[in-house]
ZAMARGU-4260 file (C-alpha; in steps of 0.2 Angstrom, whole numbers, plus 5000, padded with zeros to 4 digits):
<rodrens>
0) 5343/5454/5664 | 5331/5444/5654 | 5333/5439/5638 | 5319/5447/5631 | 5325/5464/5639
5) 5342/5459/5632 | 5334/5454/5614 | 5326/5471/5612 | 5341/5480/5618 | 5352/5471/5602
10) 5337/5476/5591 | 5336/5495/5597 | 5351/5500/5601 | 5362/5502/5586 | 5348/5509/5574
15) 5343/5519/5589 | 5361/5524/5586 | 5362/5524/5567 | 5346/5537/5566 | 5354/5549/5580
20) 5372/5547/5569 | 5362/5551/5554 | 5352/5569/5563 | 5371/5573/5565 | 5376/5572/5548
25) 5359/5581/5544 | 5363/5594/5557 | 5381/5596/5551 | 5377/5597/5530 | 5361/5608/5530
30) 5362/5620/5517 | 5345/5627/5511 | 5348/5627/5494 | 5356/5607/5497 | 5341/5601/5508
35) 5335/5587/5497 | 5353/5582/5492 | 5356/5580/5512 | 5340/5571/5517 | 5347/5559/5501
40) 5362/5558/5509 | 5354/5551/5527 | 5341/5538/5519 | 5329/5530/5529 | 5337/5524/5549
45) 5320/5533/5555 | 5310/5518/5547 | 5320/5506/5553 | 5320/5515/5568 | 5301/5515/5571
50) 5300/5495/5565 | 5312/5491/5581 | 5303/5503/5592 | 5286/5496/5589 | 5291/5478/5590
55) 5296/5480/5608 | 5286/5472/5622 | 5284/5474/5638 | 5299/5474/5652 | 5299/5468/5671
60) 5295/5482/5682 | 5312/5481/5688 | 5319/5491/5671 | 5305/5501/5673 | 5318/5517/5673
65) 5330/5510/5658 | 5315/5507/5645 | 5308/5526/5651 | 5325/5531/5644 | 5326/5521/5629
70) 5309/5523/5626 | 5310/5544/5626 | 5325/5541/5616 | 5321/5536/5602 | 5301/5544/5602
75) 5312/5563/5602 | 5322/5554/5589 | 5308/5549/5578 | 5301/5566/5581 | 5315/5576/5575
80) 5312/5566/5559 | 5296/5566/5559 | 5299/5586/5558 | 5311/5586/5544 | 5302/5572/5533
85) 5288/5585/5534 | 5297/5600/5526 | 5304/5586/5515 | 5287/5583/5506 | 5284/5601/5502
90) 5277/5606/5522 | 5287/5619/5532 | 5302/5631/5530 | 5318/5631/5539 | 5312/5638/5555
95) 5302/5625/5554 | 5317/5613/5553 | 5326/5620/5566 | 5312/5615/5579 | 5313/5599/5572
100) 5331/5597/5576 | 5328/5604/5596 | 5322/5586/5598 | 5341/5577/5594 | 5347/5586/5611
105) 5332/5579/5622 | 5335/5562/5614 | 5354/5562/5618 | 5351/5568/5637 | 5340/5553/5639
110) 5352/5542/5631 | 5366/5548/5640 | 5364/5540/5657 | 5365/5522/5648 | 5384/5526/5646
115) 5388/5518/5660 | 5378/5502/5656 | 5380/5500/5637 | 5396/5500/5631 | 5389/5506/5612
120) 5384/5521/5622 | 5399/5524/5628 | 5408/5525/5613 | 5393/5534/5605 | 5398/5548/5615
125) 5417/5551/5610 | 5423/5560/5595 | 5425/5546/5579 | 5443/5547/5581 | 5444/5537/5599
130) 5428/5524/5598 | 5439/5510/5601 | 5451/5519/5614 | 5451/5503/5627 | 5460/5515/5637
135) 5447/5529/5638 | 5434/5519/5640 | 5438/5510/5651 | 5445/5524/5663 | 5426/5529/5659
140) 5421/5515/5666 | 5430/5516/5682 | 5426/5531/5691 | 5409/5537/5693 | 5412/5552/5706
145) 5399/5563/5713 | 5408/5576/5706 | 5407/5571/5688 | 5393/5569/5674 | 5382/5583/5669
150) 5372/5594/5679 | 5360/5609/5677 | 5359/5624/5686 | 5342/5635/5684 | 5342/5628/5666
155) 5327/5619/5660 | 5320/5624/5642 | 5310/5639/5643 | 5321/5647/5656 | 5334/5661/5653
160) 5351/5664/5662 | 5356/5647/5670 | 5368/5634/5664 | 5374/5617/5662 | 5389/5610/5666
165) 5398/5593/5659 | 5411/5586/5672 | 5423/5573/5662 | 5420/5557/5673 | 5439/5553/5677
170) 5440/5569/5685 | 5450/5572/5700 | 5451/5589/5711 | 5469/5586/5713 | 5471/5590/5690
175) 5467/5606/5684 | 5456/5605/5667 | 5455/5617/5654 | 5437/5624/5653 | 5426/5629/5639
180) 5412/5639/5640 | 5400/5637/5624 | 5388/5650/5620 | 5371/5642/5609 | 5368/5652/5594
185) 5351/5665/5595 | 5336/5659/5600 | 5345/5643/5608 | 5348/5637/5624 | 5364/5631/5635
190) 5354/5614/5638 | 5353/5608/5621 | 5369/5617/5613 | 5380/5606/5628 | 5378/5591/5613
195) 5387/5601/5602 | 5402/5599/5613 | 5400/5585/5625 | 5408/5573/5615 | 5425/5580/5613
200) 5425/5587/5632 | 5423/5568/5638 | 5437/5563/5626 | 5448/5575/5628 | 5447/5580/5646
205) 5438/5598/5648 | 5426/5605/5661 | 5409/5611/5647 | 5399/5626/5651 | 5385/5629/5642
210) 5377/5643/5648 | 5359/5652/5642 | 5357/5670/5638 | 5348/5681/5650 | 5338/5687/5634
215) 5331/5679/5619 | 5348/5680/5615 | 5365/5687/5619 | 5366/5704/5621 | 5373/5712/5606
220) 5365/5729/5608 | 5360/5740/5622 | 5362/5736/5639 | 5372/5718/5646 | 5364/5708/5657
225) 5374/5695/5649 | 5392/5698/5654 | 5389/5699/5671 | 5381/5683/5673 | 5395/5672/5662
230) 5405/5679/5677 | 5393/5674/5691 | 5391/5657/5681 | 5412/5656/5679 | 5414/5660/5698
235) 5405/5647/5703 | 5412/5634/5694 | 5428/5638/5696 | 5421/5638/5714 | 5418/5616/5715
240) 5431/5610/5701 | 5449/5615/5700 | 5449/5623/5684 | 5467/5628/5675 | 5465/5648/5674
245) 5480/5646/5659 | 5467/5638/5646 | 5449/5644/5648 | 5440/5645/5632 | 5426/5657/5628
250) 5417/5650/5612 | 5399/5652/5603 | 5389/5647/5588 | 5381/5662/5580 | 5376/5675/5589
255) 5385/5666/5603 | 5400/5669/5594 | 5398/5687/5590 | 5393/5690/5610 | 5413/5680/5612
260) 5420/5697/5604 | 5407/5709/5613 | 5412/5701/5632 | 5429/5692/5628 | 5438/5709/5621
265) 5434/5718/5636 | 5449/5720/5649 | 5442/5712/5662 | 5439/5696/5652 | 5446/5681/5661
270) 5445/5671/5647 | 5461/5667/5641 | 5458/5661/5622 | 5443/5666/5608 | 5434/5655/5597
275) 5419/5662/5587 | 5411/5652/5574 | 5399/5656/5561 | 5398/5675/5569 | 5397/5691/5565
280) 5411/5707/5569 | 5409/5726/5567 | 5425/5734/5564 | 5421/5747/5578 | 5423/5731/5590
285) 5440/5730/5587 | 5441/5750/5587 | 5431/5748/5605 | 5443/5734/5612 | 5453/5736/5625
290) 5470/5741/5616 | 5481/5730/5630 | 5467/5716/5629 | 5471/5713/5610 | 5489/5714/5610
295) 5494/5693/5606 | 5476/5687/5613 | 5472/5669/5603 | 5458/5668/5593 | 5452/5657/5583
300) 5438/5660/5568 | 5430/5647/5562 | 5418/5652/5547 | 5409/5643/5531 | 5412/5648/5512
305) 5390/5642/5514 | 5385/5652/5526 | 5370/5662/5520 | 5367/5673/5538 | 5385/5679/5538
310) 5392/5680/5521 | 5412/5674/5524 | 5417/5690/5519 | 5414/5697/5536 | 5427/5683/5543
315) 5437/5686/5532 | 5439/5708/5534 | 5437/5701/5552 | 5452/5690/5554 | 5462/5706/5546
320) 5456/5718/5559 | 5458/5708/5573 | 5477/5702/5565 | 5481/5723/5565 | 5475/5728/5581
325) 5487/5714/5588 | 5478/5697/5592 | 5488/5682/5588 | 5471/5676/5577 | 5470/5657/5568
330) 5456/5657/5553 | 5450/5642/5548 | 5436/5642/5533 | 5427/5628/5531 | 5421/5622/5512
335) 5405/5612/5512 | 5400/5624/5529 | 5385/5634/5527 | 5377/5641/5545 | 5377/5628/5555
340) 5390/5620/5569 | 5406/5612/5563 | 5407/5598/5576 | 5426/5594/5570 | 5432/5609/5575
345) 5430/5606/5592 | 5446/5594/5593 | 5456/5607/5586 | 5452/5621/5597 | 5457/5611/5612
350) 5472/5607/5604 | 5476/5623/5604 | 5467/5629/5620 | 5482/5614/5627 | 5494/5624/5616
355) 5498/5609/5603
</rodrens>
């Protein structure tokens, strides 16, 4: 590689980093009501960000396909601040926001693939917890299967009712893994809400499903074209990796959490544990449940004293319904959480998905 390549690489990368660390702390923190205090809080990494990317120059043709990456990296990057700076100086609302944020996703799928050839990257894409794991990362490093990595079945944006999947790279058929399927909150898609949980599947071993609502989104009322399809999605992975059939996770953001109770207390759900966060519960669904279904099923609430979409109250008279009808429930409330995903839950709930 030349040095030039290599110079720009020293001088991209880690603020490329930084900014992308810093839209997750945004991501994590928003608050309506605290939206200047967070943007505060993140300062200015886009800046530095855009006087990096600017100062590039040109590559040899032969890295043609690693600056395309990098390059897309950091323009959705920039973009998703771009889109936040602008609410920032008095332009946009919160929806306006959210369609900001949709660019952090893109910019981590075009990152991702460097994994492999940037050890920063690498680590970049573990929990905080095991960055400096030698032993993880380099058991990433050794084993680059055709089986593994991330792929996407009938899933690009725009589309409704395919998947994604994320395969830990040191899989092997012969090891059963835990699976957990992650349903994207309304309005989202299984593409983009696979970055929500990618991190902790790679570092502690779990097959990711991430599928997308048939719908705009789950289907909460009328008729379910939704259930049918996590089955067809859930038969065929369980079809090409060796899941364990003891510890598969149904879990969702949202509305994706709420359409966990609508399919997950049914009696034919195969899903063998529960985790809604930041979701909504009507009392009749537990009335509705199947009776046998409920009896010691795991779940695990996760809600935010914040959240302005569901006030907590709801998890709270949820948490007691469920706990009376017979479901072996965990609550966990989060203080600074308003409605947004808690990415630090993830470690605990496969913890206890491995019965920890």
């Amino acid at each position: 590689m030349s040095e030039a390549v290599i110079d720009d690489i020293v001088t991209v990368l880690p603020r490329l980093l930084n900014a992308l660390e810093a839209l997750g702390f945004f991501a994590r923190h928003l608050h309506p009501p605290a939206f200047g205090s967070v943007m505060n809080a993140i300062g200015t990494p886009d800046e530095t960000l855009q006087t990096a990317r600017t100062a590039i120059g040109a590559w040899p043709e032969q890295f043609a396909g690693l600056r395309e990456r990098l390059d897309r990296a950091c323009d959705e990057t920039l973009a998703a601040f771009a889109g936040i700076r602008e609410v920032e100086r008095g332009n946009g609302d919160l929806v306006a926001v959210f369609r900001a944020m949709r660019h952090v996703p893109r910019a981590q799928e075009a990152l991702y693939p460097l994994a492999v050839q940037f050890p920063p990257v690498s680590s970049f894409f573990l929990n905080a917890a095991n960055r400096e794991n030698t032993d993880l990362l380099s058991r990433l490093e050794a084993v680059q299967g055709e089986h593994s990595g991330i792929f996407h079945d009938h899933n690009e944006p725009g589309t409704r009712g395919g998947f994604s999947v994320y395969v830990p790279e040191y899989y092997t058929p012969d090891r059963a893994m835990p699976l957990v399927m992650a349903l994207h909150g309304g309005s989202g898609n299984g593409r983009g809400f696979l970055w929500s949980w990618l991190r902790d599947a790679r570092t502690l071993g779990a097959i990711l499903v991430t599928p997308t609502a048939t719908g705009p989104t789950w289907a909460l009322m009328g008729g379910d074209s939704d259930t049918p399809n996590l089955m067809r999605i859930l038969e065929t992975v369980r079809g090409r990796w060796t899941i364990d059939a003891s510890r598969m996770l149904l879990t969702g953001m949202s509305d994706g959490g709420t359409f966990c109770y609508v399919t997950g207390l049914d009696g034919a759900s195969p899903f063998t544990h529960l985790a809604p966060v930041s979701a909504t519960f009507h009392p009749l669904m537990a009335e509705m449940a199947d009776a046998a279904r409920l009896q010691r099923l795991p779940i695990f609430i996760t809600h935010g004293k914040l959240d302005w979409m569901f006030p907590v109250q709801t998890a709270r008279q949820t948490q007691a319904a469920l706990s009376a009808a017979g479901a072996d429930v965990v609550y966990r409330e989060i203080d600074d959480l308003s409605h947004t995903y808690p990415r630090e839950i993830n470690v605990e709930l496969v913890e206890w998905l491995n019965g920890e």
